[in-house]
N, C-alpha and C positions, 0 to 999 in steps of 0.2 A: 023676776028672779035676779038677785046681786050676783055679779060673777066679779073673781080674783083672774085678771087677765096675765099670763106672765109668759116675756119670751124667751123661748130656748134656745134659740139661734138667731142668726139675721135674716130670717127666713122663716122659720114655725114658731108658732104660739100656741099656746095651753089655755082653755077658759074653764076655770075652774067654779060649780057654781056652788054658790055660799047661801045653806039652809039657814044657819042663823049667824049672826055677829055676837060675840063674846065680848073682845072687847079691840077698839082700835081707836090710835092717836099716835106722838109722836114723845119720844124719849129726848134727851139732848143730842143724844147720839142717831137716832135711826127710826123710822117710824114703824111702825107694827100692827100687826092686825090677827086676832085670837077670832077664828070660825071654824062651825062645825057644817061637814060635807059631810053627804048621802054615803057616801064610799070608802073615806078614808078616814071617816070620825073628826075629832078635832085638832083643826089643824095652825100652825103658825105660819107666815110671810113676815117677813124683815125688808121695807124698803120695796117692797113688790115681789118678791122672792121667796118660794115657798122652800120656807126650812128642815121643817117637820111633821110630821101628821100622825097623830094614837095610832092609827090602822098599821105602816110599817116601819114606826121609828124603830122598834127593836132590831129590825134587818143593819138598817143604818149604821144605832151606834153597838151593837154586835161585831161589826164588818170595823167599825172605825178602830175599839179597844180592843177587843179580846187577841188580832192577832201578834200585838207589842207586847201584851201585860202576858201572852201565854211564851213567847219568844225568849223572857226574859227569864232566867230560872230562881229567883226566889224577889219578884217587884216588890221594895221596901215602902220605898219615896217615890209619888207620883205627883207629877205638874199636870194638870190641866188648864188649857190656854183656850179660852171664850167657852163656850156648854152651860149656854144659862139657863135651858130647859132642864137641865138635871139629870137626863138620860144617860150624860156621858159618865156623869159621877156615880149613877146606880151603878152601871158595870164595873167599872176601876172600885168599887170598894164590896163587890163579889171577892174580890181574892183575898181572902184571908191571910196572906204575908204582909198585905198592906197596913202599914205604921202610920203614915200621914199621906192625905191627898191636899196640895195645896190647888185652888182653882181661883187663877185669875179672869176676871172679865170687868170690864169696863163699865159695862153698864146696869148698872144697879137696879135701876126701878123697870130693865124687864125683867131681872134674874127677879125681883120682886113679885111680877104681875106673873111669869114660871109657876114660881110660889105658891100663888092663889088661884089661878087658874088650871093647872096641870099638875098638881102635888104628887099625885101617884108614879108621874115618871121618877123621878128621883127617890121612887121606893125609900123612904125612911131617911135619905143620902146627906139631905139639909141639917136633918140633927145629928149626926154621926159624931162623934168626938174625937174622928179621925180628919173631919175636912177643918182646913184654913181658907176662908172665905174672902177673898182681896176683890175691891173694887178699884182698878187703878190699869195705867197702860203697861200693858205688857213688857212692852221693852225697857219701862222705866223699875219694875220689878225685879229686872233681872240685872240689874247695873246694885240693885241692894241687897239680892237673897245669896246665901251663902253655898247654894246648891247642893249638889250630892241626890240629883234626881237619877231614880234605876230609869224610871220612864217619861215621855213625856207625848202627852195626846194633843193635836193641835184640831179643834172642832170650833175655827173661827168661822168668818163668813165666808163664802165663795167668792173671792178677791185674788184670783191668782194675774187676771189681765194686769199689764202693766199701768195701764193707764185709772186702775182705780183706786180710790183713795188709801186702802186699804193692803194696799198691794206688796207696799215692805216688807207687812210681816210672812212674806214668802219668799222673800230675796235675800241672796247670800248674807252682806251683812245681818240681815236679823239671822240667819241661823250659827255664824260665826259667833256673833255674841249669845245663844242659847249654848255655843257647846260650851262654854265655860261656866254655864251650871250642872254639867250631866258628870253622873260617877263614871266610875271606869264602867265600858260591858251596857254602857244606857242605850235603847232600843224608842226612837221616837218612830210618833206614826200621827199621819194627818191628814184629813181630806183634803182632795186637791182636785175636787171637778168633774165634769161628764168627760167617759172614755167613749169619744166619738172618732173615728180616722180623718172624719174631714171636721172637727175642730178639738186639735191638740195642744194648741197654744200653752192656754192655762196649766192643763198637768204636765209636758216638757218644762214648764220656767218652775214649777214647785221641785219636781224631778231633778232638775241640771242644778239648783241650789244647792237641795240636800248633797247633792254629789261632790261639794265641792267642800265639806265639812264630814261627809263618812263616807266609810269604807264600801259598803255596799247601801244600794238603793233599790227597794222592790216594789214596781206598781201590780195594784191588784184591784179587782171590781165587785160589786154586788149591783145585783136590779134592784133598787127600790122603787115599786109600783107609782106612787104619788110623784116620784122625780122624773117619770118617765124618760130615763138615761139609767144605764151603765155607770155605775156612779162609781169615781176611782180615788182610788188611797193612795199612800207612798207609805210605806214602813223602811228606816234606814238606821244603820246600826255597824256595829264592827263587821271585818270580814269575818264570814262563815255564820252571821246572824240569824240566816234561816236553813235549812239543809237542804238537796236537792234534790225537785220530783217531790208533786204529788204525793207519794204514799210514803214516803218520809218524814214530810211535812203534816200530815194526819197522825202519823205514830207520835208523832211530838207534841200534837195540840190535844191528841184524845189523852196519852199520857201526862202530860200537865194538868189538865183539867179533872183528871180523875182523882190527881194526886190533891188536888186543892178543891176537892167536893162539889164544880161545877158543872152544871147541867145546862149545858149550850142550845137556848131552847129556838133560836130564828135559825140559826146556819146550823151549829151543831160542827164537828170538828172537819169533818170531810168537805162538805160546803166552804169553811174556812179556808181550808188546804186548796180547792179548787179554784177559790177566788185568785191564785197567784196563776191560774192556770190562763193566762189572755189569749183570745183567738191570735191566729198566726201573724196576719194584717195589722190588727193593732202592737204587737211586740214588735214588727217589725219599722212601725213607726216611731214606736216610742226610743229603738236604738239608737237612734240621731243626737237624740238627748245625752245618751251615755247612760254609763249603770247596767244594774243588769234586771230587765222587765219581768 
């Protein structure tokens, strides 16, 4: 039996095993490997790294858009930054105020092999005549777009360590020059890693960036089964961008969502609302960072 071996730590490892291979090789950018698992359906790795899987990607990119695009009261212009599976774009063009979604990513020929391999994530999202489709770097994107983003989703790789190649685009500069494409009242939000107490590295350096470009910073978590972590967000935005407490926070995501014909079908609005709710231990770790957990 093929197994996908991947580590979670400096310590534990995951063998993941691979009923069939779909498809796997190497991009310019990143190598990749498209299989299906007994458990979690079809799944992707990027580089060794498992990204996604059919079975709970909805929890995922549920947990990653819905609580910026519901935060925000009427998301016109949405940036998406890497989401080449397409999941992130079915969700962000659910909302119905949405006028243009631009998504950039880099790499072409997987958002390609997405495409043809996994078309149903991105529910219809490819031919929309709403997305602007850029294959180019990020940062060099935002040095030419004229902005005016209500929102913007960041569903790049898991690169928050300092030392990996990809790691800028979680560091203050890169978000200093993102905010000079956000409208006034813009609500970004972006995965930023496993909410573990004994490895906080990665989501404190995504955390303390954001913080140094807005007003409020909120980490939040969902369990995704195939991640097995606590997988955490950062949603950040002006002050008072989310309201306080749990049942506040649900009166706002069920009334937005109602108001805009969504039917929140992995978390569902309460679930959303409770993902800001972190064990005590972990908020008290994350304080160090600054912001408010």
């Amino acid at each position: 039996m093929l197994e996908l071996k991947q580590e979670l730590n400096p310590s534990d490892r995951v063998y993941h095993e691979i009923e069939e291979v779909l498809a796997v090789g190497r991009t310019a950018w990143q190598h990749y490997l498209f299989f299906k698992s007994a458990v979690h359906g079809v799944c992707i790795a990027l580089d060794g790294d498992l990204q996604s899987c059919s079975g709970d990607e909805g929890i995922y990119h549920e947990a990653l858009v819905q609580p910026a695009m519901l935060a925000h009261p009427r998301p016109r212009r949405v940036l998406i930054m890497g989401g080449g599976e397409g999941a992130t774009l079915r969700e962000v063009l659910r909302h119905p105020t949405v006028e243009q979604v631009v998504m950039v990513d880099l790499d072409e020929e997987f958002v390609n092999l997405c495409r043809r391999l996994v078309p149903d994530w991105a529910a219809g999202g490819w031919e929309d005549g709403r997305l602007e489709l850029r294959h180019q770097d990020i940062a060099q994107y935002l040095q030419q777009t004229d902005g005016g983003f209500d929102v913007v989703i960041g569903d790049l790789i898991d690169a928050t360590e300092p030392g990996s190649p990809a790691s800028r685009l979680y560091g203050p500069e890169f978000y200093q020059s993102l905010a000079g494409a956000l409208a006034d009242g813009a609500v970004l939000a972006t995965q930023a890693g496993p909410l573990a107490v004994t490895a906080l590295a990665g989501h404190r350096r995504a955390r303390a960036s954001l913080g140094k470009v807005f007003a409020a910073v909120h980490s939040y978590g969902a369990a995704v089964p195939s991640f097995y972590n606590l997988w955490g967000f950062v949603l950040a935005g002006d002050a008072g961008v989310l309201p306080g407490g749990v049942g506040a926070l649900t009166e706002l995501f069920a009334a937005r969502a109602a108001e805009r014909g969504l039917e929140l079908e992995y978390l569902g609005p309460e679930a959303l609302a409770a993902a800001f709710a972190l064990p005590r231990k972990l908020r008290a770790a994350l304080e160090v960072s600054g912001g408010t957990a």
